[in-house]
VEXGU-245219 format. One record per residue: x, y, z of N, C-alpha, C in turn; residue in three letters. Coordinates in steps of 0.05 Angstrom, whole numbers, padded with zeros to 5 digits, always signed. Layout:
N
XYZXYZXYZALA
...
This chain:
293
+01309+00160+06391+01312+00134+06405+01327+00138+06431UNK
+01319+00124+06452+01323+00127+06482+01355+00108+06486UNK
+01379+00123+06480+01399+00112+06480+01406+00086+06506UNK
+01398+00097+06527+01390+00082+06549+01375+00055+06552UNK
+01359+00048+06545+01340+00034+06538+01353+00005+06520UNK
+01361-00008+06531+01374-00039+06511+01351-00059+06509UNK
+01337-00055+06532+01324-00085+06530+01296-00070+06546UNK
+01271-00085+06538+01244-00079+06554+01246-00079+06590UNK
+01262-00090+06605+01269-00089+06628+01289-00061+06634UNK
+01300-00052+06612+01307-00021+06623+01292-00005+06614UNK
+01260-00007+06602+01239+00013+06605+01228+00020+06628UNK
+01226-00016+06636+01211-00016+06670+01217-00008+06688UNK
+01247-00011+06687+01266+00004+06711+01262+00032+06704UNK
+01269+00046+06687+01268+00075+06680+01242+00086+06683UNK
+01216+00070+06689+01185+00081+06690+01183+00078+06720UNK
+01195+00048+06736+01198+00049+06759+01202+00080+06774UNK
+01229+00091+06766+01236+00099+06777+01215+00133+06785UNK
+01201+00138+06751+01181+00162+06757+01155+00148+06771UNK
+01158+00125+06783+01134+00118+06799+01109+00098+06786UNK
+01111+00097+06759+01096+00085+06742+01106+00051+06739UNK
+01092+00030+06763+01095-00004+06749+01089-00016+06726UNK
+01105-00017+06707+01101-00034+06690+01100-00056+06696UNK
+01082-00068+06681+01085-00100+06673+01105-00109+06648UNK
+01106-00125+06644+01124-00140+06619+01112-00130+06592UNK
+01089-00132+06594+01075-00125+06560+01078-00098+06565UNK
+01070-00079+06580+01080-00056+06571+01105-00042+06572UNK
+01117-00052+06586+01148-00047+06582+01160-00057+06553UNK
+01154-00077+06540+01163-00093+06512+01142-00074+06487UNK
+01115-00059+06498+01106-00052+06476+01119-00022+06476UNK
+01128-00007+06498+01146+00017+06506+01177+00021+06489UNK
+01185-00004+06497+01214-00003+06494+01204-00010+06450UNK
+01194-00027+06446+01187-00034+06410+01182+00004+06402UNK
+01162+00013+06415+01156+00039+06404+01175+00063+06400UNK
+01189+00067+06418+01212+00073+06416+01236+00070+06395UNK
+01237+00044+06401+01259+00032+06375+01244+00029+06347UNK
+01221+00023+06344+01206+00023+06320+01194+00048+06300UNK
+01204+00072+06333+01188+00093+06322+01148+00103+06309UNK
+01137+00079+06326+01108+00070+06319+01092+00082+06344UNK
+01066+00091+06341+01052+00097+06357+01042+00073+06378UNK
+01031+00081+06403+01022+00058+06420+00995+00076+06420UNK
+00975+00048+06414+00946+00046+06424+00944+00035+06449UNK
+00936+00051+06473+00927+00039+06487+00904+00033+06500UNK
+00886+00006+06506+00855+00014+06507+00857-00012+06528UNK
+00838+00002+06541+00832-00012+06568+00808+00002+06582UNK
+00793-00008+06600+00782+00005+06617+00790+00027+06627UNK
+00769+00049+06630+00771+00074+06652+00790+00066+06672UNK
+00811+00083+06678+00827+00087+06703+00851+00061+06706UNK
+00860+00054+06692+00877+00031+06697+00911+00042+06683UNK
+00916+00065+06683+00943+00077+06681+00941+00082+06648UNK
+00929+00083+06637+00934+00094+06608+00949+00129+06596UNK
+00940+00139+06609+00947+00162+06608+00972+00165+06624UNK
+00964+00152+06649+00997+00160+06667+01026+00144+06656UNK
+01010+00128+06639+01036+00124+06611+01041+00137+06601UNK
+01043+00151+06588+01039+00175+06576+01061+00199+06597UNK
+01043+00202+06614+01060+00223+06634+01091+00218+06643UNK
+01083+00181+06644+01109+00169+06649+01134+00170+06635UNK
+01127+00160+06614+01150+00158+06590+01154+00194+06578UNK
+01142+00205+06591+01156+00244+06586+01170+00242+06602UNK
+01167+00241+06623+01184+00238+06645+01205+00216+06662UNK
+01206+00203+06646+01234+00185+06646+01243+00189+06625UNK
+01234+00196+06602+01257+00210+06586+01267+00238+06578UNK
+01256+00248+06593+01253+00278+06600+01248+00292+06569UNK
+01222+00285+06575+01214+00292+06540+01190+00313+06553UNK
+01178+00334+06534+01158+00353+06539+01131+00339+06526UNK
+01114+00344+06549+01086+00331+06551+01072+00346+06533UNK
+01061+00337+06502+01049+00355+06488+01019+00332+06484UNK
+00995+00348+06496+00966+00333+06504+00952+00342+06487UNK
+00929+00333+06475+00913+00333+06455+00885+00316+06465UNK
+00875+00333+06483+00848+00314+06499+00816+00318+06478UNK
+00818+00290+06468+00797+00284+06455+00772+00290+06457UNK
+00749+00293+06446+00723+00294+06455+00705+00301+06430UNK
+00680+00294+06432+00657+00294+06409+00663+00324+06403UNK
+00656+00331+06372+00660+00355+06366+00689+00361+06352UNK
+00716+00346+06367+00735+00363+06363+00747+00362+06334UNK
+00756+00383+06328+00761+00382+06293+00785+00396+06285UNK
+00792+00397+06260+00822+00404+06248+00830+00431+06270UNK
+00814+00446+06275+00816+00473+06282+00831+00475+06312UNK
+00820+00454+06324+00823+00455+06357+00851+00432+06358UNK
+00845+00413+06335+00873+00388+06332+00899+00400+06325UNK
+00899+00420+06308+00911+00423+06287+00929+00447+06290UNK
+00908+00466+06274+00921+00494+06276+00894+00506+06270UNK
+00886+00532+06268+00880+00562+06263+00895+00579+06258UNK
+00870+00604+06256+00880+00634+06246+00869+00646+06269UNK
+00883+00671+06283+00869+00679+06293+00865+00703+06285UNK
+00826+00701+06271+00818+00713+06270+00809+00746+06269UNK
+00815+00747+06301+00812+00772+06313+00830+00793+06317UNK
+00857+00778+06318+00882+00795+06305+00880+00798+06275UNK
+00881+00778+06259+00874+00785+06226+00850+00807+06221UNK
+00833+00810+06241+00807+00832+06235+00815+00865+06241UNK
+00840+00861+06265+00845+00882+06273+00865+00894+06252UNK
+00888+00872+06245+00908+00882+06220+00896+00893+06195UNK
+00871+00879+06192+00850+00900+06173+00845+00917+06175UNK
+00841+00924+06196+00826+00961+06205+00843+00981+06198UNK
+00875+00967+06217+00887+00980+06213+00897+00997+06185UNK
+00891+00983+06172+00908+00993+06142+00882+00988+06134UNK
+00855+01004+06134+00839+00994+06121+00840+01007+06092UNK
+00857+01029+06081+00857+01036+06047+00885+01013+06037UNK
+00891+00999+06048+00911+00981+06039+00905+00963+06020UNK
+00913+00952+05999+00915+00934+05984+00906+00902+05989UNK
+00888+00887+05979+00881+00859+05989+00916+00843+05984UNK
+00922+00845+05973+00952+00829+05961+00973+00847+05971UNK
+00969+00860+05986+00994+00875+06006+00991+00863+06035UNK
+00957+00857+06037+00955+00854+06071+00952+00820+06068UNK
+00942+00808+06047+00944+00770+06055+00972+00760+06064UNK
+00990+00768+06048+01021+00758+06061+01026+00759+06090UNK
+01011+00787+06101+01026+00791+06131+01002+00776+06150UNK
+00976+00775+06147+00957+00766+06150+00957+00734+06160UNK
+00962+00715+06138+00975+00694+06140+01000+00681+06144UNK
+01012+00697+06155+01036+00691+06170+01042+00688+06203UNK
+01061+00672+06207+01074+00661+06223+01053+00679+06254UNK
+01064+00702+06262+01050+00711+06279+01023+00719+06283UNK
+01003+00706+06263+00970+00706+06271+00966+00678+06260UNK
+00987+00654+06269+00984+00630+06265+00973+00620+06297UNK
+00948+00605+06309+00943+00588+06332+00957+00564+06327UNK
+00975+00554+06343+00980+00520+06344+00974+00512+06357UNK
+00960+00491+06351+00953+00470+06368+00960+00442+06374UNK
+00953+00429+06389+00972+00407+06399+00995+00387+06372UNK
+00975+00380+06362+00985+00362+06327+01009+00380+06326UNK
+00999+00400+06314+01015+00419+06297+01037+00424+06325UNK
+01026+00430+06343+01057+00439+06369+01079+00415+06362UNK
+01065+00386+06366+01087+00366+06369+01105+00367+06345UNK
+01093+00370+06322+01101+00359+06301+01133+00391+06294UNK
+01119+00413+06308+01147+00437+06302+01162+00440+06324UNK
+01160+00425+06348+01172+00417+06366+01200+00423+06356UNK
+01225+00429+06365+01251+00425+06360+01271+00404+06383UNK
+01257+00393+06405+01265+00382+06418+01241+00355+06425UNK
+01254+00339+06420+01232+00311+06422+01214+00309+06446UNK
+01192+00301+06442+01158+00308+06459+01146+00281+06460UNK
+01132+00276+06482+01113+00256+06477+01080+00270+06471UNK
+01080+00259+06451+01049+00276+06442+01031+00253+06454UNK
+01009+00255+06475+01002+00242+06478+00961+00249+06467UNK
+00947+00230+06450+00925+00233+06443+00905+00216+06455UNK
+00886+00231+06481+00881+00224+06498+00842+00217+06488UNK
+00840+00191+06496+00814+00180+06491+00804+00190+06455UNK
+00820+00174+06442+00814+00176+06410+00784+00159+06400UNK
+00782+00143+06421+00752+00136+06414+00732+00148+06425UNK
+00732+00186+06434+00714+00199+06437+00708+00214+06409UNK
+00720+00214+06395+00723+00239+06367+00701+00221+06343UNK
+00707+00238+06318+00688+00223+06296+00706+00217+06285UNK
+00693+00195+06257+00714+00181+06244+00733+00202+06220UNK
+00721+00240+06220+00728+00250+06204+00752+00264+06210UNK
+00755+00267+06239+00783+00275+06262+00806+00251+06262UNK
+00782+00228+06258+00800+00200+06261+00823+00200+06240UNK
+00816+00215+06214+00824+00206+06189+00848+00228+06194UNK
+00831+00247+06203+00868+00278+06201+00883+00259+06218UNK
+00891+00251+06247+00897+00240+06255+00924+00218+06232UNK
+00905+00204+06223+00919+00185+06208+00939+00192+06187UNK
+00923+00213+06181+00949+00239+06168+00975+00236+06174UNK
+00971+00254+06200+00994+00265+06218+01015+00247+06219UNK
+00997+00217+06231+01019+00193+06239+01031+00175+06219UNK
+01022+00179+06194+01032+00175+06174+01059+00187+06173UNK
+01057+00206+06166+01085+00218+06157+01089+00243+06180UNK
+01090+00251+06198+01083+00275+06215+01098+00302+06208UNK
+01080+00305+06185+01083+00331+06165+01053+00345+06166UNK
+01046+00365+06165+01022+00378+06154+01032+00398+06146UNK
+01015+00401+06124+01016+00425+06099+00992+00448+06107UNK
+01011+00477+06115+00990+00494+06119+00990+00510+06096UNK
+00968+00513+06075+00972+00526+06051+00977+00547+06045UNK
+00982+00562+06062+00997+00593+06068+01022+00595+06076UNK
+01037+00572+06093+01056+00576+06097+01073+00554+06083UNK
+01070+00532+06069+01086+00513+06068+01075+00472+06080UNK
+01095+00464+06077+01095+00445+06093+01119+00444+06121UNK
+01110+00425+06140+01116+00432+06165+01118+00402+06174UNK
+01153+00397+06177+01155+00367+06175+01171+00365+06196UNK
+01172+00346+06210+01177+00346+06244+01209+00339+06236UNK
+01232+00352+06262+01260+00352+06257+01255+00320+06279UNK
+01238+00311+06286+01248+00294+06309+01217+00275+06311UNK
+01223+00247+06309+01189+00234+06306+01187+00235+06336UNK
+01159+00255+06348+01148+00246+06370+01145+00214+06379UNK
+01141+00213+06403+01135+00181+06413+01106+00191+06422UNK
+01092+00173+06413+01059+00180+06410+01045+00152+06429UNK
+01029+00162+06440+01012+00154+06457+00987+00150+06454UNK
+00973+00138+06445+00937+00139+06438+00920+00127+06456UNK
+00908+00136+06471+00895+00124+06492+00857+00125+06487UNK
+00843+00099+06494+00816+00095+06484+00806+00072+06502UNK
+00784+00083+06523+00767+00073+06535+00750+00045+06517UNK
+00749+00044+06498+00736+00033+06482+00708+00020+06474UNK
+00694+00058+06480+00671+00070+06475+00658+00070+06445UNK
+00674+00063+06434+00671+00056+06403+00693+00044+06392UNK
+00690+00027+06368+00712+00016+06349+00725+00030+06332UNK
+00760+00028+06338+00771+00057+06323+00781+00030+06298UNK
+00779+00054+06280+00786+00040+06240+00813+00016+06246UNK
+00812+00004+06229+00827-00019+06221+00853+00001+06216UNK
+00847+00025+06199+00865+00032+06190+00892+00054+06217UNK
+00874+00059+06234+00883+00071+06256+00904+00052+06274UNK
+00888+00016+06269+00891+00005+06287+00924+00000+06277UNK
+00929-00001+06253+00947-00017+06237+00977-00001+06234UNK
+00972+00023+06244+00999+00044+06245+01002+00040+06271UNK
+00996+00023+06288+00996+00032+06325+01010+00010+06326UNK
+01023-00003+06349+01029-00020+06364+01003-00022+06391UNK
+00991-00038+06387+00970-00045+06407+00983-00062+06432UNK
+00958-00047+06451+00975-00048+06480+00948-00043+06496UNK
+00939-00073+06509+00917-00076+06520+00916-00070+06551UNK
+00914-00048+06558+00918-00043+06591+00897-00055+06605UNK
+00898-00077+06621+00872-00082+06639+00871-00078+06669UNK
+00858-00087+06682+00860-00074+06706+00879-00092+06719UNK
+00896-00087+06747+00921-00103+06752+00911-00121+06771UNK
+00928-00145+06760+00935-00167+06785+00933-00160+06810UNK
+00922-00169+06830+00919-00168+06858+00949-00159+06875UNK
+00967-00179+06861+00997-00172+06867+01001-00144+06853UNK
+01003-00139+06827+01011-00114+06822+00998-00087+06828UNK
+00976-00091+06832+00960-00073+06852+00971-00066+06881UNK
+00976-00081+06893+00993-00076+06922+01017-00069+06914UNK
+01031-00076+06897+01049-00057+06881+01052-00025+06890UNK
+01026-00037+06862+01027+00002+06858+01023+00023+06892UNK
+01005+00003+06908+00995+00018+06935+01019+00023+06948UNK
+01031-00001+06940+01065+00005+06965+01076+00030+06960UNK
+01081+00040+06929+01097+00065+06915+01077+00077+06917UNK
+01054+00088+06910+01037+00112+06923+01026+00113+06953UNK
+01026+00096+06966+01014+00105+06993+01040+00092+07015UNK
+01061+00100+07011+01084+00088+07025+01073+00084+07056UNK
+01061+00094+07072+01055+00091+07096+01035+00075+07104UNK
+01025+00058+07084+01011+00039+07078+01016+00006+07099UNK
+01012-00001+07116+01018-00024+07123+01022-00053+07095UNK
+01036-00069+07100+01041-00087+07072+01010-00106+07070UNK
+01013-00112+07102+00984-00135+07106+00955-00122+07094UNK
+00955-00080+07105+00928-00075+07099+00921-00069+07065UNK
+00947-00076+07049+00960-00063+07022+00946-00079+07008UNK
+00951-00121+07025+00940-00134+07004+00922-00132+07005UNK
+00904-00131+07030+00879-00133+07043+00858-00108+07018UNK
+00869-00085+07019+00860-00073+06999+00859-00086+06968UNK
+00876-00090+06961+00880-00101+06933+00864-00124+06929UNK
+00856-00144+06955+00845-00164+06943+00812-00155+06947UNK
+00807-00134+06964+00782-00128+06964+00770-00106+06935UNK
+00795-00096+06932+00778-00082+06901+00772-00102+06877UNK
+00804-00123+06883+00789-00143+06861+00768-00160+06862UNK
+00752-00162+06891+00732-00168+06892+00711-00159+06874UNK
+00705-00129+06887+00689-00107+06881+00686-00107+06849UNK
+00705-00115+06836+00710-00116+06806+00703-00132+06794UNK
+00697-00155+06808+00688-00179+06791+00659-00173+06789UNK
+00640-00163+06800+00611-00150+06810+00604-00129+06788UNK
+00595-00134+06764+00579-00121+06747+00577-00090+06766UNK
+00585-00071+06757+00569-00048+06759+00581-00023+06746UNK
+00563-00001+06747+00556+00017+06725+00589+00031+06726UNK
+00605+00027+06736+00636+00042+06736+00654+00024+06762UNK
+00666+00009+06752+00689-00007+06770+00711+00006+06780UNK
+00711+00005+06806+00731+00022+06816+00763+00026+06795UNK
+00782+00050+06799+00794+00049+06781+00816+00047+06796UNK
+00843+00054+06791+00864+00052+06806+00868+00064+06824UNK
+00865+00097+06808+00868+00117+06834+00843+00121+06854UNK
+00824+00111+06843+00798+00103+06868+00813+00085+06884UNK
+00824+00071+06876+00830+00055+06900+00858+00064+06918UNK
+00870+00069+06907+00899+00097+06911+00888+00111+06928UNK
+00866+00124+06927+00839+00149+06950+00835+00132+06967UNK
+00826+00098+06960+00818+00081+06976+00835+00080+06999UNK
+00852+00068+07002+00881+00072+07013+00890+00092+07033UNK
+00885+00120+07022+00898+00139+07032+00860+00149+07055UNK
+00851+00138+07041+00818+00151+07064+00817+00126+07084UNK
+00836+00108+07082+00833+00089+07113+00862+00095+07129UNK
+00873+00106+07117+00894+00118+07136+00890+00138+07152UNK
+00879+00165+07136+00865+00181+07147+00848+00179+07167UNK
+00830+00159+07166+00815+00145+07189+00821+00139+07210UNK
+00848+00124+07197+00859+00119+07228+00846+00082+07235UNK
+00837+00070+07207+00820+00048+07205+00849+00027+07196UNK
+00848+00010+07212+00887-00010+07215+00868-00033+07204UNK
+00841-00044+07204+00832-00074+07198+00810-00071+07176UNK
+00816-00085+07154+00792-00076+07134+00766-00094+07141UNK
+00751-00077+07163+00731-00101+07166+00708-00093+07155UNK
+00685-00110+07159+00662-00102+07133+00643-00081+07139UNK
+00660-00062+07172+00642-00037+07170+00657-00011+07163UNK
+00682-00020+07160+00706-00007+07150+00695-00002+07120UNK
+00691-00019+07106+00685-00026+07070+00664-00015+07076UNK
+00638-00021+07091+00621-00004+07080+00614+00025+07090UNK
+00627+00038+07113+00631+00061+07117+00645+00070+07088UNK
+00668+00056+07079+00683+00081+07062+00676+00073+07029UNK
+00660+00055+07031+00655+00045+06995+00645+00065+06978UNK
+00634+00089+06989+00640+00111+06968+00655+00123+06955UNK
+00678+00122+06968+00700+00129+06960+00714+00115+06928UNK
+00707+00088+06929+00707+00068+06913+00687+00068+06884UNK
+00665+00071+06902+00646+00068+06880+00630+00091+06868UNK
+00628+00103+06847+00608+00134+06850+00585+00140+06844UNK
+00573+00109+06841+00541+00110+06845+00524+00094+06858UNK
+00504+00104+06865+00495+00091+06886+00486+00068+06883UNK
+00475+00066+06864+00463+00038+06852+00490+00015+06851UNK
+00503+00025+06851+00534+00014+06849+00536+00004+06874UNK
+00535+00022+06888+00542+00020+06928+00526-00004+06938UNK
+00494+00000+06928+00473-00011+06936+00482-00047+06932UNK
+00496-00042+06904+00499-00073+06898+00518-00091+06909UNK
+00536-00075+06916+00565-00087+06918+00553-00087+06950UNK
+00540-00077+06964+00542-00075+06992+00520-00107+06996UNK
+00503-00110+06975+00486-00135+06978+00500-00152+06973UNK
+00525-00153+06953+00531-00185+06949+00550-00183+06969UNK
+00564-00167+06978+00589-00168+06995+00573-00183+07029UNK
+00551-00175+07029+00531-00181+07056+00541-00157+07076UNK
+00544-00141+07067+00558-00110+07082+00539-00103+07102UNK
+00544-00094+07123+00525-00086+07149+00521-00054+07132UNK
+00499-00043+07137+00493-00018+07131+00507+00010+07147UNK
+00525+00021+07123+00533+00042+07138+00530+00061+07151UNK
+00549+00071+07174+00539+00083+07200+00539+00112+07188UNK
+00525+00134+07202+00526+00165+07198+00546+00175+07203UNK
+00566+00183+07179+00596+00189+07183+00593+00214+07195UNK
+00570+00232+07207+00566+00254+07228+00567+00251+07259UNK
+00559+00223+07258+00545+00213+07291+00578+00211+07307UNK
């Protein structure tokens, strides 16, 4: 527990300060997690700071970033732990007139153990934010070890014992919400709905990442992505698209967001064309010039 930390307004200040704006709900679901010792689900759209929560709260509490990046396929082996193998094949050779019950002890021990992220956080000796990145990419059979872990954050490796954490990680679960994660997943988490930000907190964030930012062209940006966002299309600009946004009209040397400004640089924004094509028709965008000529 973050001795620091009294009230959800000294989360904000303390995330402030590594660069990360909170709002109120996530500062109150931050500061509960902490004191509750409960995982945070966070699910929101692509690109709206989920992860850089995550990065955040390591680094305002100067905790070690231990990542676990999700994806179809991934299973106990790559979550969890292994053997490796190829040292265990070689310790065979070595002693190959040796005894089967002389060489399993040394075999399965400690030094031809792989750890992997789960298993890193959980033998950690100094407190970590484990953060488990896009959990609604995995199957529901990874979903379930998972539920394991955060249960009690012990795993039992049957060669060595059980392996029970001196310190509960502060856990992070982050999910696009590309599929529906279990009731049962949902019900150990503190849920924590990230959406994309307020027009105001958007110019926010632009002020603290693009400090050289004019304040007028800050809003001017902010209220033009929330435009762009309300417009159906196949990937909505994200934060740090618009963070690039920002920093590629400075570079320019472009002081007025006018609508050959937007549609010179709406690639930057948008990353497909069919995307470009649309947003440049409802916007009534003049067609952009040959950024060669």
């Amino acid at each position: 527990m973050n001795e620091s930390w009294n009230a959800p307004s000294d989360v904000g200040a303390s995330l402030a300060e590594v660069g990360y704006l909170a709002d109120a709900r996530i500062a109150q679901v931050a500061f509960l997690a902490d004191r509750l010792g409960k995982p945070v689900l966070a699910e929101g759209p692509a690109g709206v700071g989920k992860t850089s929560l995550a990065l955040a709260l390591a680094e305002a509490t100067g905790r070690r970033l231990v990542r676990l990046q999700c994806y179809e396929g991934l299973d106990e082996a790559k979550a969890l732990y292994e053997w490796d193998y190829h040292k265990q094949l070689l310790r065979l050779q070595a002693d190959e007139g040796a005894e089967w019950n002389e060489l399993e002890g040394d075999i399965f021990s400690e030094s031809f153990l792989l750890t992997r992220p789960l298993l890193e956080a959980i033998r950690s000796e100094d407190p970590v934010v484990l953060l488990i990145d896009e959990v609604d990419r995995i199957e529901l059979e990874t979903e379930a070890l998972l539920l394991e872990v955060l249960d009690s954050f012990q795993v039992t490796i049957p060669e060595l014992g059980t392996v029970t954490a001196s310190s509960t990680p502060m856990v992070v679960l982050t999910s696009n919400n590309t599929r529906e994660l279990s009731e049962a997943l949902k019900r150990r988490c503190l849920y924590l709905h990230v959406p994309y930000p307020t027009i105001e907190r958007e110019r926010a964030i632009l002020a603290a990442r693009v400090p050289d930012l004019p304040e007028v062209m800050g809003r001017r940006i902010a209220e033009a992505v929330a435009s762009i966002r309300a417009i159906p299309t196949r990937k909505a600009p994200s934060v740090s698209e618009s963070i690039d946004w920002a920093r590629t009209l400075l570079a320019l040397g472009i002081a007025e967001l006018s609508d050959d400004a937007v549609s010179d640089t709406l690639h930057v924004l948008l990353k497909y064309q069919s995307d470009i094509e649309k947003v440049s028709k409802e916007l009534s965008l003049p067609e952009a010039t040959d950024a060669a000529s």
